[in-house]
C-alpha positions as CSV (number, residue, x, y, z in Angstrom):
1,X,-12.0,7.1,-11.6
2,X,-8.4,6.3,-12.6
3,X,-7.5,2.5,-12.4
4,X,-4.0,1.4,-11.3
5,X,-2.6,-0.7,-14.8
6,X,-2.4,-4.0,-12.4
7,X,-6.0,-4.1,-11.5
8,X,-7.2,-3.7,-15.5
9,X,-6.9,-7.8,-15.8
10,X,-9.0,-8.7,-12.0
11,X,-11.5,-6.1,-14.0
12,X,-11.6,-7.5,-17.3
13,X,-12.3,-11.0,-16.9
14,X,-15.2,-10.7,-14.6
15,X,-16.6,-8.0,-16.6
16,X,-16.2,-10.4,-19.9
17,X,-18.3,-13.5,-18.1
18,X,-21.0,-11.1,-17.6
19,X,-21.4,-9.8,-21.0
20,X,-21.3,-13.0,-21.9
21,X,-23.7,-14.5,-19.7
22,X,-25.5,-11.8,-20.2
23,X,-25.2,-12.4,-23.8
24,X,-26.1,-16.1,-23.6
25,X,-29.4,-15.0,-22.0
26,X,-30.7,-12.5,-24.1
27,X,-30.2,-15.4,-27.0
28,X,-31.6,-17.9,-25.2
29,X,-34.3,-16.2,-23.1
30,X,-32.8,-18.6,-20.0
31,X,-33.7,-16.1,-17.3
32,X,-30.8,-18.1,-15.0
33,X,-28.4,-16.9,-17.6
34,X,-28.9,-13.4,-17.3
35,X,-29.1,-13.9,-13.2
36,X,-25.6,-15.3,-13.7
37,X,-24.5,-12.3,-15.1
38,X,-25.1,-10.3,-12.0
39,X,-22.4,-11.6,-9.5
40,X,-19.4,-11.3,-12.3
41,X,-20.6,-7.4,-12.4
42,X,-20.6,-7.3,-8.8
43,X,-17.1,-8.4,-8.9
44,X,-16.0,-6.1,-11.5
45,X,-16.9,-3.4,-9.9
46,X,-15.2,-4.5,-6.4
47,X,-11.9,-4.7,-8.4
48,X,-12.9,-1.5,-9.9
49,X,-13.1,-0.1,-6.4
50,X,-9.9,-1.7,-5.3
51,X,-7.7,-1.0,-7.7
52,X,-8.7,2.6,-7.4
53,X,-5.7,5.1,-7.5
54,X,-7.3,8.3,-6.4
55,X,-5.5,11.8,-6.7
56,X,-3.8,13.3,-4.0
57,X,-2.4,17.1,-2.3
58,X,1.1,15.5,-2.6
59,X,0.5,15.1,-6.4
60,X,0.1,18.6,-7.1
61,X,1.7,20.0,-3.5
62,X,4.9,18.5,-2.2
63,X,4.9,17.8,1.3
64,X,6.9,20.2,3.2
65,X,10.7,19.6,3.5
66,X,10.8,17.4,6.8
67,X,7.5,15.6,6.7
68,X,7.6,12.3,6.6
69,X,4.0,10.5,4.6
70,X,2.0,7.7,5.1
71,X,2.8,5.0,2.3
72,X,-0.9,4.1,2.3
73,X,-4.6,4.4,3.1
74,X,-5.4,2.5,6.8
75,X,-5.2,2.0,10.4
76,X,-2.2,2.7,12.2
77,X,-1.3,-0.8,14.3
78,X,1.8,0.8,15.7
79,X,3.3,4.0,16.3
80,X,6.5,4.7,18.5
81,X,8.7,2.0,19.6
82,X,9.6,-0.9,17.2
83,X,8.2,-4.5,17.9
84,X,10.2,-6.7,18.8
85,X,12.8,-8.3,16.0
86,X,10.9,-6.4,13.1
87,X,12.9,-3.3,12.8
88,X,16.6,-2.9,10.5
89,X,19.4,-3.0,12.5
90,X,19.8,0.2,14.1
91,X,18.2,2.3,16.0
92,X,14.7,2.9,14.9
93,X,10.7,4.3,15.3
94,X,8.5,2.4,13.7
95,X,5.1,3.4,12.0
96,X,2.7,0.7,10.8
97,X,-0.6,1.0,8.5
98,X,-2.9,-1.9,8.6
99,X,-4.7,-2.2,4.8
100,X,-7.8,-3.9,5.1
101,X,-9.9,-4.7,1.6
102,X,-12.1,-2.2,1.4
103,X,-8.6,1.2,1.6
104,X,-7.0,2.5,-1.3
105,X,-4.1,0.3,-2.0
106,X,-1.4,1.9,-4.3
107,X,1.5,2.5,-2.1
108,X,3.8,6.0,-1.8
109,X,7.2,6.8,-0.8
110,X,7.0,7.7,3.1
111,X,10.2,10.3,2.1
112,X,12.1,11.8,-0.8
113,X,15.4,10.4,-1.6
114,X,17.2,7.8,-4.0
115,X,16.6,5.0,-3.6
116,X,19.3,3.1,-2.2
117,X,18.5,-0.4,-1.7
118,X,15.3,-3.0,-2.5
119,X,15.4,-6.2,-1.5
120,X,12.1,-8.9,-1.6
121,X,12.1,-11.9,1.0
122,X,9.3,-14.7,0.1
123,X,7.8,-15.8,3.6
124,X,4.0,-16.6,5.1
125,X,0.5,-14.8,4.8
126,X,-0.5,-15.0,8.1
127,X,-2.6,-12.0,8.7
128,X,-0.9,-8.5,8.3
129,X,-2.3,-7.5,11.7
130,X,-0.6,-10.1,13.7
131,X,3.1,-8.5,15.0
132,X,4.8,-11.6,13.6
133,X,3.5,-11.1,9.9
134,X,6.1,-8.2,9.7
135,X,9.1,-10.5,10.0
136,X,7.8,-13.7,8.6
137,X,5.5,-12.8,5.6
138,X,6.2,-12.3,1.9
139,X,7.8,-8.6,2.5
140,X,9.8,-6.1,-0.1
141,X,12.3,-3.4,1.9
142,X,13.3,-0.1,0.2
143,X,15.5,2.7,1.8
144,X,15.2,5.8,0.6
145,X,18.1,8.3,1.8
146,X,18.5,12.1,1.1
147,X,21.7,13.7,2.1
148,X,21.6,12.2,6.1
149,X,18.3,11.3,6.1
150,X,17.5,7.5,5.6
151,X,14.0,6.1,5.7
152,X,13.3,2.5,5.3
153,X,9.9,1.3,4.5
154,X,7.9,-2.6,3.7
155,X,5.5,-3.5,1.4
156,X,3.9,-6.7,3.6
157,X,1.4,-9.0,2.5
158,X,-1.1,-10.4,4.6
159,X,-3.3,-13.6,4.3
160,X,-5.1,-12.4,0.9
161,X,-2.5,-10.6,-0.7
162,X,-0.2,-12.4,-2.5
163,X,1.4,-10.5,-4.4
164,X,3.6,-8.0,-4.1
165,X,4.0,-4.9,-7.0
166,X,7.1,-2.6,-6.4
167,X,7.9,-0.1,-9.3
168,X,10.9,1.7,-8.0
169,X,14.5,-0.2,-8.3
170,X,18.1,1.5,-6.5
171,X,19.0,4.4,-7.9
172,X,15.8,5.8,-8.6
173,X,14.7,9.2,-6.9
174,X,11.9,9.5,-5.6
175,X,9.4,12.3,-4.3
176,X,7.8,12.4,-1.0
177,X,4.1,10.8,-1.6
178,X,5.3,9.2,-5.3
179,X,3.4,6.3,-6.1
180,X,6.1,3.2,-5.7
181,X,3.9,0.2,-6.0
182,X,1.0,-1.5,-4.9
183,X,-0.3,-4.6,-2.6
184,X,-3.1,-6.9,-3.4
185,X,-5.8,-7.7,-1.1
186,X,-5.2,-6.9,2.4
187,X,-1.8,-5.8,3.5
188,X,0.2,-3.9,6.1
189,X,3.1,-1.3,5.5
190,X,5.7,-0.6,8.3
191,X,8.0,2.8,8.0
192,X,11.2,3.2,10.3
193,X,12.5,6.7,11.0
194,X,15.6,7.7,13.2
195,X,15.0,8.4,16.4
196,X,15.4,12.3,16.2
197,X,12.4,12.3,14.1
198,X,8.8,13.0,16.0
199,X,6.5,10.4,15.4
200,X,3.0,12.3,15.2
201,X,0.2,9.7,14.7
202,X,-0.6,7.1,17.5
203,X,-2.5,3.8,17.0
204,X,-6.3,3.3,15.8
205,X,-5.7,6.1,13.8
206,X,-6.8,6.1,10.3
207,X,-4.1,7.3,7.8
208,X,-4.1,8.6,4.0
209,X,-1.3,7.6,1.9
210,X,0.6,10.8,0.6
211,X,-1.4,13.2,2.7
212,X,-0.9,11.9,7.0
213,X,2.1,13.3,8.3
214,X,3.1,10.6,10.3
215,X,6.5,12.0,11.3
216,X,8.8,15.1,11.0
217,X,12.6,16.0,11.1
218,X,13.7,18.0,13.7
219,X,14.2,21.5,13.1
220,X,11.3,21.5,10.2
221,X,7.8,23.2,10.6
């Protein structure tokens, strides 16, 4: 199972207290020693599980030429119309993908393109499924453009994740479903597309990150 980088050090150091515990109780023969050992493997292997950064069609495939990706593994919270004050200024859809602890969370690029602007506003961690965590929490914003196409995505956190890992800077291009980044511990991601694009998930749906079409250009099949 291949390990995103940021996750090795959450791995290590629980790992290391049990080998040492367990360690300590093999040279003492204090039974609660080796117990002690058990919870920091436990751990381990929950960050293990985490930081997981699973293989996916788009790595070998790329997406057709219109499609639009999820940026990550989740529940959609909204599909459609934009809330309220949490979509650029423009004229937008918006997508959103609720993370919860348990998904995949490396993050892709909704959309091919350069990448034309990043920008990383500090902010809350109220709970990434609350509609005001998208404009107040800790956020990073990329747009991604390709010829007249602009998609703008977020990186949110939510009340465990606090920190943000984003791995693409402007003027990098990137491929539809490229890993950009990741979030850790419970997050959200919202993508805006134009309004000529067809949004094709709706909400409660679960999502894949680099696989879920979760809109399309006009005039692609």
């Amino acid at each position: 199972m291949r390990i995103d980088r940021a996750g090795w050090p959450f791995l290590a150091v629980p790992l290391g207290l049990s080998a040492a515990f367990s360690a300590m109780g093999r040279a003492t023969g204090r039974r609660a020693a080796r117990l002690a050992a058990w919870p920091f493997l436990a751990l381990s292997a929950y960050m293990a599980v985490f930081f997981r950064d699973p293989q996916r069609r788009c790595d070998e495939v790329p997406p057709a030429d219109g499609d639009v990706v999820s940026p990550a593994d989740g529940v959609v919270m909204v599909a459609g119309e934009p809330q309220p004050g949490v979509a650029p200024e423009g004229n937008w859809q918006q997508v959103s993908v609720f993370l919860s602890v348990v998904d995949v969370h490396v993050n892709r690029a909704p959309y091919r393109g350069e990448i034309t602007s990043s920008t990383y506003t500090p902010g809350s961690f109220l709970a990434a499924y609350r509609a005001e965590s998208a404009h107040r929490n800790e956020r990073s914003e990329l747009w991604v453009r390709d010829g007249d196409r602009t998609v703008v995505f977020r990186q949110i956190v939510g009340v465990l994740a606090r920190r943000i890992v984003t791995r693409v800077v402007p003027g990098d291009r990137v491929a539809t479903g490229q890993r950009i980044g990741l979030m850790k511990f419970g997050s959200r991601m919202d993508v805006f597309v134009p309004p000529e694009c067809t949004v094709l998930v709706s909400k409660g749906q679960r999502v894949r990150g680099g696989e879920t079409v979760i809109a399309r250009w006009p005039g692609s099949s």
